[in-house]
N, C-alpha and C positions, 0 to 999 in steps of 0.2 A: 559510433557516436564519439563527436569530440570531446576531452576530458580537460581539467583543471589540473594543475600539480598543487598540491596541499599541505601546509605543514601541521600537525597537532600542535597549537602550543597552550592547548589546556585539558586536563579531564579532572571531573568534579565528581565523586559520589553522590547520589541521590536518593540511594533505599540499598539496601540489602543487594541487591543485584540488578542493580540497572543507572548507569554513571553518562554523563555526560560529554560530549564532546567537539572541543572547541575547534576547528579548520578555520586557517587562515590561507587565501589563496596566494600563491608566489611568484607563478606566470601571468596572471589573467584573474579576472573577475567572472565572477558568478551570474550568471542572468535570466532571466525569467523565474527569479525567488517569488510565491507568490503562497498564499495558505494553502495546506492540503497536497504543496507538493514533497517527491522525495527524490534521493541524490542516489547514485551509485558509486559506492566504494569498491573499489579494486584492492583486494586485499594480498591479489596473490595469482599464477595462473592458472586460471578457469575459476575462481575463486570471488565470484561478484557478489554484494549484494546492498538491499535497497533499504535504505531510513529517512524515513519522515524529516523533513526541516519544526520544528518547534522557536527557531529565531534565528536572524541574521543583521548584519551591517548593513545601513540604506546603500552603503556603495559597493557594495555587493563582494566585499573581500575576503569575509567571514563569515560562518557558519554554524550553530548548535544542530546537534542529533542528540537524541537521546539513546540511548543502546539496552536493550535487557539481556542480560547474560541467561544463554540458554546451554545448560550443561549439558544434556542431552541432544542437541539440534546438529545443525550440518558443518559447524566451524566456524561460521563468518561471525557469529558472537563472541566466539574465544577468542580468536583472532585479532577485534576489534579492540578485545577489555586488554589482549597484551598488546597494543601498541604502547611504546612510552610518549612521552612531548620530546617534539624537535623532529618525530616519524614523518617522511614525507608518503605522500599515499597519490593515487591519479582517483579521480571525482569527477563522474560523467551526470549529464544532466544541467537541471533540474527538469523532472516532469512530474504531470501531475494528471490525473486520472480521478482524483478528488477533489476537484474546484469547488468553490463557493460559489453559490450562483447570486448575482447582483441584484436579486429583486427585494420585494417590499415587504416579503412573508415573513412572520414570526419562527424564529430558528432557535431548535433544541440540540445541543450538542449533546451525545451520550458517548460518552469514552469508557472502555474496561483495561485495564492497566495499562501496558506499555501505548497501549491506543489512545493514551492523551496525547503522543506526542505533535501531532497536528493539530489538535481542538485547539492547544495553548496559541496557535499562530494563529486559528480560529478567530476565537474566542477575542484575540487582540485586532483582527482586521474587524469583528461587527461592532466593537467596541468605538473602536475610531472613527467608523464610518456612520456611529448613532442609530444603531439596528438595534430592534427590540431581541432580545434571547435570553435563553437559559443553559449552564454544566452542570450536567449530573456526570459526575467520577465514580467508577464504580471499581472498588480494589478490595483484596480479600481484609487486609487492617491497615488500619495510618499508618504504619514502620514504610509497608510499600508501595505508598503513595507518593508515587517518585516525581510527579508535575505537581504536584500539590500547592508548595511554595511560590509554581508558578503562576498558576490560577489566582492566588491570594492576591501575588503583587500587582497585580491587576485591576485589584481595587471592584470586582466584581459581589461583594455583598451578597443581599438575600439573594441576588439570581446563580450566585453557584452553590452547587449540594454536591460534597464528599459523604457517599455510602460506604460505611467497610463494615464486610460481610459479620465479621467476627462480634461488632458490637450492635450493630444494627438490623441482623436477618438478613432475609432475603430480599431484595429490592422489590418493590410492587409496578412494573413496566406496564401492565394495563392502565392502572390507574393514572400512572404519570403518561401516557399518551393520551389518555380517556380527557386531562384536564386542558391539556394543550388548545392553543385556541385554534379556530377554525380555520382549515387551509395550510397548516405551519410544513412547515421542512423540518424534518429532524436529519441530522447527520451520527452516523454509528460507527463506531471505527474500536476494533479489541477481537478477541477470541471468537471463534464461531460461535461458540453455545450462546456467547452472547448475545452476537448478531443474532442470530437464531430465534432467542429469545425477539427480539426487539421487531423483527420482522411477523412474527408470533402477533405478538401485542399490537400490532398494528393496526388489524380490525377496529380498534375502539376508535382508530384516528376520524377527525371527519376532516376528509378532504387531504390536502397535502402531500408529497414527495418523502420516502424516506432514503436515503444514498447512505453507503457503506462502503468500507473499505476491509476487506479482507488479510489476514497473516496470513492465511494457506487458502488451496482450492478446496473451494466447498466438498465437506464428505458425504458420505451417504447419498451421492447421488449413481443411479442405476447407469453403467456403459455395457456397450457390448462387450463381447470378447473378443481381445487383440485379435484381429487377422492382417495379413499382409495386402499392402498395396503398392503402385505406382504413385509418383510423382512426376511432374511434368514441368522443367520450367520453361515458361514460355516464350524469354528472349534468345532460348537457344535450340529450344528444341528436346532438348535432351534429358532420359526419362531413366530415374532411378527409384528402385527397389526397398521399398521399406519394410523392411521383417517386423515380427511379429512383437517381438523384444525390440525393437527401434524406436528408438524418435525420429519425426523429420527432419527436427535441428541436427540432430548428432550427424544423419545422411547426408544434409548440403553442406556440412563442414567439411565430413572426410572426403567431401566432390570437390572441395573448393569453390561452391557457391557462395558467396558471403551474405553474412545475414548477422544484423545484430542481434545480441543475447545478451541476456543479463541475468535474474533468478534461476533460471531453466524450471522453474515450477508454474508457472503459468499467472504468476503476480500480479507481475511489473510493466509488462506490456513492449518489453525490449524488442524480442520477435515476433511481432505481427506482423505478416503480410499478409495481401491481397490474393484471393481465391478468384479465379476465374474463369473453374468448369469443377464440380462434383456437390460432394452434400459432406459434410464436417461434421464429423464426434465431438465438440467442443468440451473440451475438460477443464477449462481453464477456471480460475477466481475473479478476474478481472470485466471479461465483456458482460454487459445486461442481456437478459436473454431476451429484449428485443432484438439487440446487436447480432446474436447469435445468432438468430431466427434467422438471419439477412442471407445468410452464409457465402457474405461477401469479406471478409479476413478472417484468422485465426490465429492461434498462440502456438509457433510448432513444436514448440519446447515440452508442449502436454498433448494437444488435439491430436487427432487421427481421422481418419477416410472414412466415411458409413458404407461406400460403393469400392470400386478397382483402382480407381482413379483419382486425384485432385493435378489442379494445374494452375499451377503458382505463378502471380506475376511477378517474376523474378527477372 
């Protein structure tokens, strides 16, 4: 995917660990900025990763992420929090896998921490557009309620609700979908428990869509055990070996197959191609398990072969 060159020339603190930041583009302009999408930072090689847009310039020059430092994670947080201003970066993208959808239905945005950071573009695109809705912000105390301010300046009133856990309990998610009106969309986007939660509660819904957006691939869910297969790609023919400890990505890499990548965890949607003979382990966070069910593409960066075989249209 082609990339933007980027300079940092702002980062703002926001809470205790999660800061904001400003890219300005230097070659080119940004396009297809739209709510619910996110950018990919190059932070380094083999070193990608993906953040929410929470705001940008209409002429598409600039950009906010918001970032939560994860001390424990895979580096592209640390990474992020040490860049200084005046860092140039390359910023592929924007895509989005979590669109707004344009209809008429009443919409509940639920964010859990750093998972506001698309509600707040949200939240501003239903605002403008004169769409009925509701935020509920769900963060463990006010110190890190790192969107918070942004929600505010927004001017959104009784229809936005900040829960922190510490002074408030435990949020009551039945009830707040129980009252929702009939038919609504909720959008979810934070930690799994939460998701979890929210998908949970969802029984009391009557009627309505609920869409989420995942940090990591769903856990707890039952896979076989790794065995080996083939791969097949289809524009040439030529059939390689995936062990057992493989991934497909890492196989057509060291082939020289090209194929884009991005989180390599099965997020972001960078490597998906088109399956066009076997049946797929899908491991991934990203497809709906209608999508799945089709077992017409996959994420090779996580999925795997149920059978001997897959045959890639590569």
């Amino acid at each position: 995917m082609e990339t933007v060159t980027a300079r940092l020339v702002r980062k703002r603190v926001l809470s205790p660990d999660t800061t904001d930041f400003l890219f300005e583009a230097t070659t080119d302009r940004f396009l297809g900025l739209e709510p619910g999408a996110h950018v990919d930072v190059h932070l380094g090689p083999d070193l990608v990763r993906q953040y929410s847009l929470w705001s940008w310039s209409q002429d598409g020059r600039s950009i906010n992420v918001g970032v939560k430092r994860e001390d424990g994670g895979r580096g592209g947080s640390l990474a992020m929090h040490a860049l200084e201003e005046g860092a140039e970066v390359e910023i592929g993208g924007p895509r989005n896998h979590f669109k707004l959808q344009s209809d008429d239905s009443y919409v509940t945005l639920i964010a859990g921490g750093i998972g506001a950071t698309p509600m707040v573009s949200m939240a501003r695109e239903l605002l403008n557009t004169g769409r009925a809705f509701q935020v509920y912000y769900l963060v463990r105390s006010r110190e890190y309620a790192a969107m918070d301010a942004k929600f505010r300046a927004l001017g959104l009133d009784q229809w936005y609700h900040l829960h922190c856990d510490d002074t408030d309990g435990r949020v009551d998610l039945p009830s707040i979908l129980q009252e929702i009106p009939a038919g609504s969309d909720i959008y979810a986007c934070g930690p799994e428990p939460m998701l979890n939660a929210v998908l949970e509660a969802g029984i009391a819904m009557r009627g309505g869509t609920i869409h989420f957006e995942r940090f990591a691939a769903a856990s707890g869910v039952e896979h076989d055990e790794n065995a080996g297969f083939d791969v097949e790609i289809k524009s040439t023919g030529a059939v390689y070996k995936v062990g057992t400890e493989d991934t497909i990505l890492e196989v057509l890499k060291s082939n020289g197959v090209p194929v884009e990548f991005g989180c390599s965890e099965g997020l972001c949607g960078s490597c998906i191609v088109d399956v066009l003979e076997g049946d797929v382990d899908h491991r991934d966070g990203i497809l709906t398990p209608e999508e799945q069910a089709t077992n017409s593409y996959m994420c090779t960066c996580v999925s795997r072969a149920k059978g001997v075989k897959l045959v890639l249209d590569l």
